[in-house]
N, C-alpha and C positions, 0 to 999 in steps of 0.2 A: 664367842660363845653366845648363842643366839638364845632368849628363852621366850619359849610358846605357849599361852596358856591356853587350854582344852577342854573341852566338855565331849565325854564321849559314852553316846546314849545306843542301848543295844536294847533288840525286843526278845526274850527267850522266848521261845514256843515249843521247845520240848524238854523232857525231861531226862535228857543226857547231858553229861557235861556242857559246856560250850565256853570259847576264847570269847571274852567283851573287851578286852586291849589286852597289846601287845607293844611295847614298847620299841621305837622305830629306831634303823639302825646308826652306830653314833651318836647315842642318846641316854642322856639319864631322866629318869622319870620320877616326878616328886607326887605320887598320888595323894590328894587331901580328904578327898571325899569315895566315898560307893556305899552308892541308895539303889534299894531295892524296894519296887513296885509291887502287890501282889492284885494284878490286871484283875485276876478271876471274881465273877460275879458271885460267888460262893463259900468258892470251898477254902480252906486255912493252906498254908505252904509251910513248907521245911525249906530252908535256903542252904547251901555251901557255899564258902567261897575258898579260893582254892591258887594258890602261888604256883606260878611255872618258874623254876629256877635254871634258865634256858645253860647258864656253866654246867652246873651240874645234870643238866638235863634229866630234873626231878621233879614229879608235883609234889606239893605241902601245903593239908587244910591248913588255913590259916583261920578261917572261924565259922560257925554255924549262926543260924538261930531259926528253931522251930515254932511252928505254931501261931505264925505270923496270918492275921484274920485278914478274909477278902476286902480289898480296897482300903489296905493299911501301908507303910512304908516302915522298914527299918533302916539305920544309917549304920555300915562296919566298923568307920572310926572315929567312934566318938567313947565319951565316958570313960571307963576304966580300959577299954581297947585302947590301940594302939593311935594315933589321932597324924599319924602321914607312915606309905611305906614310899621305899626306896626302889626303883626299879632299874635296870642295867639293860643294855643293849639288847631285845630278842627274848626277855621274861616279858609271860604274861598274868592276867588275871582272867580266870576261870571260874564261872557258877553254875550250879546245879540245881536244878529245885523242883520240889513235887507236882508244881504245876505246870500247865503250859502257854501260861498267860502270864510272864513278868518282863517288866520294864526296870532299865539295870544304867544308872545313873553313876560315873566317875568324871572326876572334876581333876584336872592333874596339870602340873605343869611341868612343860618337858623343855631339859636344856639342851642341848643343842653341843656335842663336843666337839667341832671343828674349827 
């Protein structure tokens, strides 16, 4: 059992959903971190973030936060959030957000089941 540690950085530029990981197959995944950028010179963002539960083949917000000002950062797990999720072979994480300008920061480490 092999374990990997990861940084895996995604640029969103639209404001449709979009996968920023997916957990690789034979793998469990211990995410500790996802930081979000708001690129935009301007304008404030509304962020999703958004569980793929690839068994169930279901999404699930897992958490918002609004109103996050241009060229700020929020962290999803930190504080009273949840502070690691657990991922399983083929779920992912998904974000959404009102802008088209974010940078989307997860820190994970992945074990390796073989």
């Amino acid at each position: 059992m092999a374990n990997t540690y990861k940084n895996s950085i995604s640029v969103v530029s639209t404001t449709n959903i979009q996968t920023v990981y997916t957990c690789p197959a034979e793998t469990v995944a211990l995410v500790k971190s996802v930081a979000a950028y708001n690129a935009h010179a301007s304008a404030a963002a509304d962020w999703t973030l958004t569980l793929y539960d690839a068994s169930a083949t279901s999404n699930v917000i897992y958490a918002k936060a609004g109103s996050n000002a241009a060229a700020a950062k929020v962290e999803f797990l930190e504080g009273d959030s949840s502070t690691l999720l657990v991922l399983e072979e083929s779920d992912a994480l998904k974000f959404t957000t009102t802008v088209t300008s974010a940078n989307i920061s997860i820190s994970v480490l992945q074990q390796d089941r073989t």
